[in-house]
NUTISE-325073 format. One record per residue (C-alpha): residue in one letter; chain; x, y, z. Coordinates in steps of 0.02 Angstrom, whole numbers. Example, Ala and Ser with C-alpha at 12.3 -4.5 7.8 and 13.67 -1.06 7.14 Angstrom:
<nodes>
(node 'a', 'A', (615, -225, 390))
(node 's', 'A', (684, -53, 357))
</nodes>
This chain:
<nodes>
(node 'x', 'A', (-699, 175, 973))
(node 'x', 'A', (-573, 190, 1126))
(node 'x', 'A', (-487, 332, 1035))
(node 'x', 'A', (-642, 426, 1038))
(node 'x', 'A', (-672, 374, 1201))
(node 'x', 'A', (-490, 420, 1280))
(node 'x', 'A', (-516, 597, 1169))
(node 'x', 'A', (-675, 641, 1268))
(node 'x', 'A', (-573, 577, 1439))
(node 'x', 'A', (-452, 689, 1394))
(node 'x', 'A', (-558, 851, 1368))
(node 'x', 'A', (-660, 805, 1506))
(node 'x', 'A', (-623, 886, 1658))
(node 'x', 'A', (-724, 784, 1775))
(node 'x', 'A', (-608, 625, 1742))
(node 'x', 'A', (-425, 631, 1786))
(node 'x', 'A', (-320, 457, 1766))
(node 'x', 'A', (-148, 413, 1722))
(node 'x', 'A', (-114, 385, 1552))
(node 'x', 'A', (-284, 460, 1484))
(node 'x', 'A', (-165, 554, 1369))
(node 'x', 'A', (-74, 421, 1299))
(node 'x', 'A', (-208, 374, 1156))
(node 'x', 'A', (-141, 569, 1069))
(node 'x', 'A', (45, 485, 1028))
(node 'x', 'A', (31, 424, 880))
(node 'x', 'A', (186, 284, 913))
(node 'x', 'A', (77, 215, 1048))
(node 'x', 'A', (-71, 207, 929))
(node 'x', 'A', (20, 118, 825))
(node 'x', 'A', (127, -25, 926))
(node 'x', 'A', (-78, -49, 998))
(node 'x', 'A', (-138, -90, 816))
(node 'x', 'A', (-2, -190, 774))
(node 'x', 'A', (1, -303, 908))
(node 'x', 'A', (-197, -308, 906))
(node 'x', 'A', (-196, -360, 706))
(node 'x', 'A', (-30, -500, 739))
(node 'x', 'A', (-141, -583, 892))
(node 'x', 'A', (-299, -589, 784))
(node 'x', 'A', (-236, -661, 632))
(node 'x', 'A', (-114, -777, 736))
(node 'x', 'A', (-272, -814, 837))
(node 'x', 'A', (-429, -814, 739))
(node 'x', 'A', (-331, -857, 581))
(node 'x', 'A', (-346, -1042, 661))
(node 'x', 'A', (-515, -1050, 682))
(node 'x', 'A', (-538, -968, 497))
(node 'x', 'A', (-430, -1097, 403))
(node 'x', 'A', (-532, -1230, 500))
(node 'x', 'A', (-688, -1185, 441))
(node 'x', 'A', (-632, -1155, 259))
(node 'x', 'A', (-565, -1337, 272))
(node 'x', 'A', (-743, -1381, 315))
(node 'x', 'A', (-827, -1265, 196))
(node 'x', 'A', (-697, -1378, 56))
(node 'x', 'A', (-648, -1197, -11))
(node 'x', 'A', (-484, -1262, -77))
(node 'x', 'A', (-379, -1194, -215))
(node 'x', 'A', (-395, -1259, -387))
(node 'x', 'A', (-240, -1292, -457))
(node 'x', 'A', (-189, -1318, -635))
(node 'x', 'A', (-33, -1434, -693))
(node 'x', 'A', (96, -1318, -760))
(node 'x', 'A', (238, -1461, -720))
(node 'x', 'A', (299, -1371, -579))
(node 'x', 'A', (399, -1466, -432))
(node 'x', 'A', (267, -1499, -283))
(node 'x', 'A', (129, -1390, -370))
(node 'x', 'A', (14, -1513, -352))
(node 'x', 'A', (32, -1550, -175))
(node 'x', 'A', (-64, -1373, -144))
(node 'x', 'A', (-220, -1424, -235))
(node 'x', 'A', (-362, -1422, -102))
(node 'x', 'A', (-262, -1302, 38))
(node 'x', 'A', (-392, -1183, 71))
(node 'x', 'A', (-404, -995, -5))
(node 'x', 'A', (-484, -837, 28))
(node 'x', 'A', (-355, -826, 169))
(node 'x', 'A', (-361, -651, 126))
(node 'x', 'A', (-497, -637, 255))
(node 'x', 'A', (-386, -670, 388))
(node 'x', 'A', (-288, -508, 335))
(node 'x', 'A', (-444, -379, 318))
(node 'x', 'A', (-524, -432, 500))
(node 'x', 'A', (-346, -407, 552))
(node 'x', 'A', (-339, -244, 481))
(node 'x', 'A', (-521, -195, 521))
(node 'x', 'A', (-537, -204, 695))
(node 'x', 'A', (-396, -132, 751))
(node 'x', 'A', (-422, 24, 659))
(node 'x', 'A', (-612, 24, 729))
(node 'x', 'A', (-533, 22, 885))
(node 'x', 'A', (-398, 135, 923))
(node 'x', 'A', (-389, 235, 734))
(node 'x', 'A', (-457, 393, 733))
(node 'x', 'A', (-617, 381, 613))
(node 'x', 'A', (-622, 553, 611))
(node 'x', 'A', (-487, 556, 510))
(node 'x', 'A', (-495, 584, 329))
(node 'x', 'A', (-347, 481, 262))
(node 'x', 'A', (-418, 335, 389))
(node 'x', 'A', (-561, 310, 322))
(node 'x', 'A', (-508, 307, 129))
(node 'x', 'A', (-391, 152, 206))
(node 'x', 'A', (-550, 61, 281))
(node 'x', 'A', (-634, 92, 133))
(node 'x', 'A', (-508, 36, 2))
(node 'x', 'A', (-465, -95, 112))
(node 'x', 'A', (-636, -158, 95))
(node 'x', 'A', (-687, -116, -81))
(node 'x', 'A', (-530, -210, -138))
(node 'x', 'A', (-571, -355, -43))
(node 'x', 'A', (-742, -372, -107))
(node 'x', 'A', (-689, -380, -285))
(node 'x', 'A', (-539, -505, -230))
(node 'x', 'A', (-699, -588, -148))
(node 'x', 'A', (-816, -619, -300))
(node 'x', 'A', (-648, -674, -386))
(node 'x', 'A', (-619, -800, -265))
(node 'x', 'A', (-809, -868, -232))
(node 'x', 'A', (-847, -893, -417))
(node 'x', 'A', (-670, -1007, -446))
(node 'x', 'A', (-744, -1106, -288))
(node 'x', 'A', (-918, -1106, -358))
(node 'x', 'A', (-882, -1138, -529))
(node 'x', 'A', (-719, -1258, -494))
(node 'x', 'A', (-597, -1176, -592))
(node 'x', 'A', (-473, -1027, -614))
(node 'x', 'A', (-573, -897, -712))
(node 'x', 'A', (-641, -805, -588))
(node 'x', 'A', (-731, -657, -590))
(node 'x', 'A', (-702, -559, -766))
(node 'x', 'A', (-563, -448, -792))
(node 'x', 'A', (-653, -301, -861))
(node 'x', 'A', (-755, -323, -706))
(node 'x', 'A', (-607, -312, -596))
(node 'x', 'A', (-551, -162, -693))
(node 'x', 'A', (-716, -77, -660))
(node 'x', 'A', (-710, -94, -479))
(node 'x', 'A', (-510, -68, -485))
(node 'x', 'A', (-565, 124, -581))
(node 'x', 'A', (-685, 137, -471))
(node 'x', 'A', (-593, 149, -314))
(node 'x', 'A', (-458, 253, -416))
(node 'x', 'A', (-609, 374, -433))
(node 'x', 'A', (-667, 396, -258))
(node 'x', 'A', (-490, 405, -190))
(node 'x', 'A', (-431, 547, -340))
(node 'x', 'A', (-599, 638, -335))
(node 'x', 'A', (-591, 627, -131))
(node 'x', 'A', (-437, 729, -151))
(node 'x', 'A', (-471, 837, -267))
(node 'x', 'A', (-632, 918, -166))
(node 'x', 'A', (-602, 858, 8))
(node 'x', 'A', (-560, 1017, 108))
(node 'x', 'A', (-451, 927, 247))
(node 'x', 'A', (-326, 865, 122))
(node 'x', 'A', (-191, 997, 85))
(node 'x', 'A', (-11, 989, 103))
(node 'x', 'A', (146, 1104, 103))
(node 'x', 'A', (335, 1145, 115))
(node 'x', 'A', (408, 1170, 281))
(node 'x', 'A', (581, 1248, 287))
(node 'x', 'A', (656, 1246, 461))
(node 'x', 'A', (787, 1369, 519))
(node 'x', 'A', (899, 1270, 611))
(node 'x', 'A', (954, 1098, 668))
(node 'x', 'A', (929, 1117, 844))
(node 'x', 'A', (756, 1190, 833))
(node 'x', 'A', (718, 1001, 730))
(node 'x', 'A', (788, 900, 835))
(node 'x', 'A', (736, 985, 1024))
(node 'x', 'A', (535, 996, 955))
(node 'x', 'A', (464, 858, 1007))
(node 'x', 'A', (283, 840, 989))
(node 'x', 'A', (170, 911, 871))
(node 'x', 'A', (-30, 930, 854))
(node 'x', 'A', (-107, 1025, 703))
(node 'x', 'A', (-304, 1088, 669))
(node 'x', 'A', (-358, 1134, 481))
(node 'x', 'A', (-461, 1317, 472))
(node 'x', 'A', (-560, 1400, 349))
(node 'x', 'A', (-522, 1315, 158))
(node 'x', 'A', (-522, 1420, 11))
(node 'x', 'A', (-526, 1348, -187))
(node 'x', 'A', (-337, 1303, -193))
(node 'x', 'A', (-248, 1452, -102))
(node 'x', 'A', (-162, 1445, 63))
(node 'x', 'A', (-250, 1415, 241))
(node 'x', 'A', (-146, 1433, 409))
(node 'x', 'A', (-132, 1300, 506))
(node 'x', 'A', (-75, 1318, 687))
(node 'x', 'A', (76, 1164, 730))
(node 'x', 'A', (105, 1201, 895))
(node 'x', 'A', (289, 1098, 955))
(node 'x', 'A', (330, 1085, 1154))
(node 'x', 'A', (525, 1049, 1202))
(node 'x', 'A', (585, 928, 1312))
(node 'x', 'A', (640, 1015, 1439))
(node 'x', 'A', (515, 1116, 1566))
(node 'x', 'A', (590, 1272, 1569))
(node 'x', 'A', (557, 1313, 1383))
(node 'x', 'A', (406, 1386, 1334))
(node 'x', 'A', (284, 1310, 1220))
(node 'x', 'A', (293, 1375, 1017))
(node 'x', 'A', (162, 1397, 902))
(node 'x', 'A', (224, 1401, 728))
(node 'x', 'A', (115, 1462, 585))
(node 'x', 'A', (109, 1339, 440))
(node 'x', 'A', (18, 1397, 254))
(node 'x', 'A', (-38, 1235, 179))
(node 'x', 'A', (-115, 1235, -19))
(node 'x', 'A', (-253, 1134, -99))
(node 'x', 'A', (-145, 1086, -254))
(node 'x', 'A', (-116, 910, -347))
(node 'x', 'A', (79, 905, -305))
(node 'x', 'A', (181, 752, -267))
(node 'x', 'A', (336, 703, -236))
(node 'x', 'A', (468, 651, -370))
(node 'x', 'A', (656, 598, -327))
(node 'x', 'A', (813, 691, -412))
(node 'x', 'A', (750, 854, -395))
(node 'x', 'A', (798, 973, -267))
(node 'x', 'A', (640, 1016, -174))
(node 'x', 'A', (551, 862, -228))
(node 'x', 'A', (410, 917, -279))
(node 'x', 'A', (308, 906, -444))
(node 'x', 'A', (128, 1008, -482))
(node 'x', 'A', (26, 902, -624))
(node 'x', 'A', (-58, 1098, -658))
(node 'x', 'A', (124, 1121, -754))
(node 'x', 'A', (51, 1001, -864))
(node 'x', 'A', (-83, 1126, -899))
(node 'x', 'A', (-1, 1268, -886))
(node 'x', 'A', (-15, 1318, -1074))
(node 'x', 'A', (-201, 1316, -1051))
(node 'x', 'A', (-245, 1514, -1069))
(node 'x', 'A', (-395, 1508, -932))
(node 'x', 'A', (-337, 1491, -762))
(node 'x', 'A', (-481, 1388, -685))
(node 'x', 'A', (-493, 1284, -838))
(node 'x', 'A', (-293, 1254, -829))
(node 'x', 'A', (-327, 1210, -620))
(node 'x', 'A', (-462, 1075, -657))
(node 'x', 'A', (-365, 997, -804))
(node 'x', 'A', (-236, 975, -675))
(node 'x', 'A', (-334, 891, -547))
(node 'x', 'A', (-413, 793, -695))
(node 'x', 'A', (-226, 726, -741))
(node 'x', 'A', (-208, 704, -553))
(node 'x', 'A', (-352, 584, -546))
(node 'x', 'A', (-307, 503, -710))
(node 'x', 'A', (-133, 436, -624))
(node 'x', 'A', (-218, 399, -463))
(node 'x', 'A', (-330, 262, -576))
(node 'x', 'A', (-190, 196, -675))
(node 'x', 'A', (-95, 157, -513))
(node 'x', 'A', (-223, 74, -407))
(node 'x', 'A', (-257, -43, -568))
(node 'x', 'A', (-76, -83, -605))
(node 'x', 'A', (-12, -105, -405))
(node 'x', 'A', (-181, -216, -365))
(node 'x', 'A', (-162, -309, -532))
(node 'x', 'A', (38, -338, -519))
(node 'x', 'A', (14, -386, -316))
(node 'x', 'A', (-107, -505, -409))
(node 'x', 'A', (3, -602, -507))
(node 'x', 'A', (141, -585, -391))
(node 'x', 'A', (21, -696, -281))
(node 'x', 'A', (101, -878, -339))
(node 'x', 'A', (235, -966, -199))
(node 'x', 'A', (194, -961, -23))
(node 'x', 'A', (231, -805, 61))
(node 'x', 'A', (276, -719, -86))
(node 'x', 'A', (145, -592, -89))
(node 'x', 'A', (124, -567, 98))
(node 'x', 'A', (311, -557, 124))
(node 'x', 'A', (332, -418, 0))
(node 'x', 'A', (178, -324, 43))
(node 'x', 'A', (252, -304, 233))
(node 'x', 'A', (417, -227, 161))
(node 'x', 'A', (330, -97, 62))
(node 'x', 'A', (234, -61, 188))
(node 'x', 'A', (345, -43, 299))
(node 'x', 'A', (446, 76, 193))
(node 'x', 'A', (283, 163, 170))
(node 'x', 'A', (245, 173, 370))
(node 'x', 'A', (407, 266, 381))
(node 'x', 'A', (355, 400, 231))
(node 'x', 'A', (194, 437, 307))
(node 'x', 'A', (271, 462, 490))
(node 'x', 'A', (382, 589, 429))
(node 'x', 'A', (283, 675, 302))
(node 'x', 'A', (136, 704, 430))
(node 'x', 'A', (244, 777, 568))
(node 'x', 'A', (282, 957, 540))
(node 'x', 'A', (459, 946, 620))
(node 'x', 'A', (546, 786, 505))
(node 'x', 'A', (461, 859, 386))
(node 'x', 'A', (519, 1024, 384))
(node 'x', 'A', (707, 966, 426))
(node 'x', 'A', (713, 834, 306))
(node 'x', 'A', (631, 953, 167))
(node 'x', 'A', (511, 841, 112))
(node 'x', 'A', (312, 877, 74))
(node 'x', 'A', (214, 893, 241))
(node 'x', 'A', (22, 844, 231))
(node 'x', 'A', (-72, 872, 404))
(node 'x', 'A', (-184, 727, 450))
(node 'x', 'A', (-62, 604, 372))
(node 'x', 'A', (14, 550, 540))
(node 'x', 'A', (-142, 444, 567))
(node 'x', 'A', (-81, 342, 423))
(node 'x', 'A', (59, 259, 535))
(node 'x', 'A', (-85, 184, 632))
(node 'x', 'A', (-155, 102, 488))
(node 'x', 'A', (-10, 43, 432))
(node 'x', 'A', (42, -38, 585))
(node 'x', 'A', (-108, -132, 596))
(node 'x', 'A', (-73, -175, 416))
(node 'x', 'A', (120, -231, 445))
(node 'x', 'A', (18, -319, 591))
(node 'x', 'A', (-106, -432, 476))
(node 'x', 'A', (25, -479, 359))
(node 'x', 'A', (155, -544, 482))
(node 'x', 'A', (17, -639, 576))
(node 'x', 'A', (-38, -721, 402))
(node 'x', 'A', (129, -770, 358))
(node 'x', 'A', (131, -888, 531))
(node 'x', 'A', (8, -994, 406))
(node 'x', 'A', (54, -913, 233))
(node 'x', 'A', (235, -971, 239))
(node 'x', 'A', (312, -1106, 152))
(node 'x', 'A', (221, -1247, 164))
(node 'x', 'A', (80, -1141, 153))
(node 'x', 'A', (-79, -1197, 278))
(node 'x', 'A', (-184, -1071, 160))
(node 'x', 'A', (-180, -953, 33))
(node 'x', 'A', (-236, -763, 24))
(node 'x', 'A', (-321, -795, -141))
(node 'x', 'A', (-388, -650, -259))
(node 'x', 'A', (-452, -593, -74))
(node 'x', 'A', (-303, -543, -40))
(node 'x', 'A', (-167, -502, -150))
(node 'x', 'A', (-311, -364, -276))
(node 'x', 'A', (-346, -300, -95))
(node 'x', 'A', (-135, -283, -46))
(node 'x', 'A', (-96, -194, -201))
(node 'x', 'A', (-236, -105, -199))
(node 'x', 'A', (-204, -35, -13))
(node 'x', 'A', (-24, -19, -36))
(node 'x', 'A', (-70, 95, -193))
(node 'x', 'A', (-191, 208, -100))
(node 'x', 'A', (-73, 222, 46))
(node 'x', 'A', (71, 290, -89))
(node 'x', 'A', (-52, 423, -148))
(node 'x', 'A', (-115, 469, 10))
(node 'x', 'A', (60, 541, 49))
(node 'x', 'A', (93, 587, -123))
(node 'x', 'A', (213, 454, -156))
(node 'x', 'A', (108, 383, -319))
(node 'x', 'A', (278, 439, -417))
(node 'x', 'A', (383, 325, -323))
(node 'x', 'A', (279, 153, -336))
(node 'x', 'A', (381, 98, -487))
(node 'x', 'A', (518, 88, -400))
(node 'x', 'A', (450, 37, -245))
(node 'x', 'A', (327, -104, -297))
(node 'x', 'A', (459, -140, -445))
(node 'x', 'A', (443, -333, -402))
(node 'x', 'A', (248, -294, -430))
(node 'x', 'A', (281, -227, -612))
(node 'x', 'A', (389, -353, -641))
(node 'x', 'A', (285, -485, -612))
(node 'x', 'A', (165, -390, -722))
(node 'x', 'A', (278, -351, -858))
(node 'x', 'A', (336, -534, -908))
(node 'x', 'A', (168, -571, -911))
(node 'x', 'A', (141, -440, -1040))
(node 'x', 'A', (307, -460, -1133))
(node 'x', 'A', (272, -645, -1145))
(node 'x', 'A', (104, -629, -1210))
(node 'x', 'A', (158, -503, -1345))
(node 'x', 'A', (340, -593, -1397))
(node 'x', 'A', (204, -747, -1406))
(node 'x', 'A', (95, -672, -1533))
(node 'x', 'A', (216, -586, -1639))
(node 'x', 'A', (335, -736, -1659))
(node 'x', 'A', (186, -843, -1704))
(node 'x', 'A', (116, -729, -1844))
(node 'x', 'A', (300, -739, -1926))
(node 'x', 'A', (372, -911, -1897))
(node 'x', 'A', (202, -981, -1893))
(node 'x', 'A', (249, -1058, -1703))
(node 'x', 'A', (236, -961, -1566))
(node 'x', 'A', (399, -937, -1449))
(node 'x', 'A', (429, -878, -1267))
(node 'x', 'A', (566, -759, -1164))
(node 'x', 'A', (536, -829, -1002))
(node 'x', 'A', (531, -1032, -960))
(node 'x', 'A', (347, -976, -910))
(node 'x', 'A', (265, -837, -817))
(node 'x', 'A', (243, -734, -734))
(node 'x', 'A', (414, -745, -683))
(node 'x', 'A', (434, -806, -499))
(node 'x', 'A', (373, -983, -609))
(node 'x', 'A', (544, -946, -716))
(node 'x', 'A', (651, -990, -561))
(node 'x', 'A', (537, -1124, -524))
(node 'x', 'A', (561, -1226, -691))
(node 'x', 'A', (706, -1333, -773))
(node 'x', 'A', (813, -1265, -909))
(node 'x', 'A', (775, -1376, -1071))
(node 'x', 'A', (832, -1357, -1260))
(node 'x', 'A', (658, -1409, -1316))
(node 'x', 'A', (583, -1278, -1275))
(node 'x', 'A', (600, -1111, -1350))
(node 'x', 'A', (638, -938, -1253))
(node 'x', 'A', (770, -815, -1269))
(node 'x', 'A', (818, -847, -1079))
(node 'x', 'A', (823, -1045, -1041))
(node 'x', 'A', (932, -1015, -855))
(node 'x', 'A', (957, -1066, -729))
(node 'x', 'A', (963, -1240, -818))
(node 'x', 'A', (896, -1312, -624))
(node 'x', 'A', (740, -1256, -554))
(node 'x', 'A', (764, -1160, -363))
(node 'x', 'A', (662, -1226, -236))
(node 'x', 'A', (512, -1102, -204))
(node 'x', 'A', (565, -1073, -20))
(node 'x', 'A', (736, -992, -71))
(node 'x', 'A', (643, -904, -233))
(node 'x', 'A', (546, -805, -87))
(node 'x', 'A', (673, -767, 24))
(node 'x', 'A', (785, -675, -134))
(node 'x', 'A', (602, -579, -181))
(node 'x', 'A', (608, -515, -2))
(node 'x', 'A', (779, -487, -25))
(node 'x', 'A', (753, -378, -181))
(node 'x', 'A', (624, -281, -105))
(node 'x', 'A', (703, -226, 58))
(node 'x', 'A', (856, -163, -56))
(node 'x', 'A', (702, -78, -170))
(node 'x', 'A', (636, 13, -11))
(node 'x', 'A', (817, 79, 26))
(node 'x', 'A', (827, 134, -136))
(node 'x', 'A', (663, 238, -136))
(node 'x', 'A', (725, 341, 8))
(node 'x', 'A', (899, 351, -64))
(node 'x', 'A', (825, 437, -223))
(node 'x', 'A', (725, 563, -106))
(node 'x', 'A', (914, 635, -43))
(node 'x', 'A', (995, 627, -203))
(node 'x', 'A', (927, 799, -259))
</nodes>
C-alpha cells in the first residue's frame, strides 16, 4: 500500500517532498519490514498467546520419558499465527505487490499455513496428535509445488541470465540499479535495459543492455559458471519443443519434491523450544543475502553468479520474514510461552523452500536446510532399520535412542535398550541441544556460499 502510494508521489509531478524517493531502495524497504514484523509479533504476539490461553488451545503432549516434557503439556500452539500476521502485513504495506516473486511469497506463505492450520485445529478438536492426514498434507504440499513450478514455467516476468562485467572498478563505482522487462518471446532472449548511476556527479549516467532467457536453469556449486539447464536432461529427445517442455516438466517435478521434503523436515525439526524458529532465521538469512545479490545486476555480474530481474524484491520479504521469526523467539525460546505448531513449522519449510527456487537455489537446499533432512532422515532410517530387524530377529531394534534425532540428545544412554548408537550415555539439556543446532546451521550457511566460489 505505501509503496504504491510513494511510487505514484514519485511520478507525480504536482507533489515534491523530501524523501518521496526513498521507498525505490530496496535496503530501506527492507530495514521498514523488518522492524514492522519484530514490533508486531513482539507486540501482538502478547495479546495472541493470551487469547489462545483462553481459547485452552494447548499442546497435547505424549510421554516419551523425556526430562521436563511434560511440563509443556497445555502451553498453547498455533503460535505459528503470530509469525504469518508478522509476515503479512508488512509485505501489504511497503512490498511491492506488483511484483511477481512477492506475491508467490504471500501466497505460499499462506497456503502453507492453512494446511499447518487444519493440522493444528483437528489435534485441538480431536485431543490428540494425529492431525490432519498425511496424504492430505502431501496434496496441499504438491499442490503449492505446482503453482510455484507451473508459475515459472509460463510466467513471462520470470527470466534470468549471466552477467559478465568487464572490470572491477566499473562493479564496485555502480551503485544503483533499476531494471523493466519488454516484449517476451517462447524461451529466447529479451533486452532488458539496467540502467547504473555512479557516485560521483560528474559521471554520466549508463545504460547497459542486459539479454535475459526464459529457461529452467539453476544454480549448482563446483562448477565454473554455476549454472545447470534441466533441458540437458532432455537433450536426447529428437524434437526440439518436445525436448523444451520435458525440461520444464523435470523443472516442476524438483520444484514439488522440494517444497514436500523442506516443509515436511522443518516439520519434524519442530520439537525443543526455539529449535525450529532459530534455524529458520539462519537460512533465511543466508537466503536474504542470495537473493540481494542475484537480483542486482552489478554483484551479480562481478560475482558471476545467475542474475534474475525482479528478484531484489525478495530481500523485502525476507526481512519481514527474519523479522517474524526473531519476534517469535521473544516467546518461542526456552521455556517456551507457546509453540508454532503444524502452523508454523509446514508453513517455514515450506517458505524457505519457495524462496530457494525463486532464486534458483533449489540445488543448494540439501546442504543448506541439511539439519531439515536430517531430522527427516532418522526418522526414515529408524522406521526402516525397525522393520527389517524385526522381520529377522523377530524383535524390532533401533539406531537412534529415539527420533527424530534432536530427542537422541535429549535421552539417557542405557544397555537395555537396543540401537547401534547408545551416546552420549547423559541426556543434554534441550536449551544447549538448540544453541549447537543453531550452531550447525550458521556453519551450513557459510558453507553454501563457500561451495558457490569453489568452481
Amino acid at each position: 500500500m505505501f509503496y504504491a502510494i510513494f511510487d505514484y508521489l514519485q511520478d507525480s509531478s504536482a507533489f515534491d517532498f523530501p524523501g518521496r524517493h526513498l521507498m525505490t531502495y530496496i535496503s530501506f524497504r527492507a530495514g521498514i519490514t523488518f522492524a514492522l514484523s519484530l514490533v508486531i509479533a513482539l507486540v501482538f504476539g502478547r495479546h495472541i498467546i493470551d487469547r489462545l490461553q483462553r481459547m485452552q488451545v494447548g499442546e497435547v503432549v505424549r510421554n516419551l520419558g523425556l526430562e521436563g516434557q511434560m511440563k509443556k503439556t497445555g502451553t498453547p500452539t498455533m503460535g505459528g499465527i503470530i509469525i504469518i500476521i508478522s509476515i503479512m502485513v508488512p509485505c501489504l504495506l511497503v512490498g511491492n505487490l506488483t511484483n511477481i516473486y512477492m506475491l508467490l511469497m504471500l501466497v505460499a506463505t499462506l497456503w502453507t499455513g492453512a494446511i499447518g492450520f487444519l493440522d493444528d485445529y483437528r489435534k485441538i478438536k480431536y485431543h490428540n496428535k494425529d492431525g490432519l492426514q498425511g496424504k492430505y498434507k502431501i496434496i496441499g504440499q504438491v499442490g503449492l509445488g505446482l503453482l510455484v513450478g507451473l508459475t515459472m514455467w509460463l510466467s513471462p516476468e520470470i527470466k534470468m541470465s549471466s552477467v559478465p562485467l568487464t572490470t572491477e572498478k566499473e562493479a564496485f563505482t555502480e551503485l544503483t540499479m533499476a531494471s523493466s522487462i519488454t516484449s517476451s518471446t517462447h524461451d529466447g532472449p529479451t533486452v532488458v535495459m539496467a540502467s547504473s548511476s555512479y557516485d560521483t556527479a560528474d559521471q554520466e549516467r549508463t545504460v547497459h543492455p542486459v539479454k535475459v532467457y526464459k529457461t529452467p536453469e539453476t544454480t549448482i556449486p563446483f562448477v565454473k559458471n554455476n549454472n545447470f539447464n534441466y533441458q540437458w536432461l532432455t537433450s536426447w529427445i529428437p524434437n526440439e519443443n518436445a525436448a523444451h517442455t520435458a525440461g520444464w516438466i523435470i523443472f516442476v517435478i524438483v520444484v514439488i519434491v522440494a517444497v514436500t521434503a523442506v516443509s515436511n523436515g522443518a516439520n519434524l525439526t519442530d520439537g525443543l523450544d526455539g529449535l525450529c524458529a532459530g534455524t529458520s532465521a539462519i537460512i533465511g538469512v543466508a537466503l536474504a543475502v542470495m537473493a540481494y545479490l542475484g537480483g542486482n545486476v552489478i554483484y551479480s555480474g562481478y560475482l558471476d553468479i545467475m542474475y534474475i530481474p525482479g528478484s531484489e524484491e525478495l530481500v523485502v520479504y525476507a526481512a519481514a520474514f527474519i523479522g517474524a521469526l526473531v519476534g517469535f523467539l521473544w516467546y518461542n525460546a526456552f521455556p517456551a510461552q507457546v509453540f508454532m505448531g503444524d502452523t508454523g513449522s509446514l508453513m517455514l519449510g515450506g517458505i524457505l523452500a519457495v524462496f530457494a527456487i525463486l532464486i534458483r537455489k533449489e540445488l543448494l537446499i540439501p546442504l543448506l536446510c541439511l539439519i531439515f533432512f536430517i531430522e527427516d532422515l532418522s526418522v526414515v532410517m529408524q522406521v526402516a532399520y525397525f522393520k527389517m530387524t524385526k522381520r529377522k530377529y523377530g524383535q524390532g531394534r533401533r539406531i537412534f535412542k529415539m527420533t527424530p534425532l534432536h530427542h537422541h540428545f535429549q535421552k539417557a544412554g542405557d544397555q537395555n535398550i537396543q540401537c547401534l548408537i547408545n551416546f552420549p550415555k547423559q541426556p543434554i539439556p534441550e536449551s544447549k541441544i538448540v544453541v549447537r543446532f543453531w550452531i550447525i546451521g550458521i556453519l551450513l550457511a557459510a558453507l553454501t556460499f563457500v561451495t558457490l566460489k569453489i568452481r
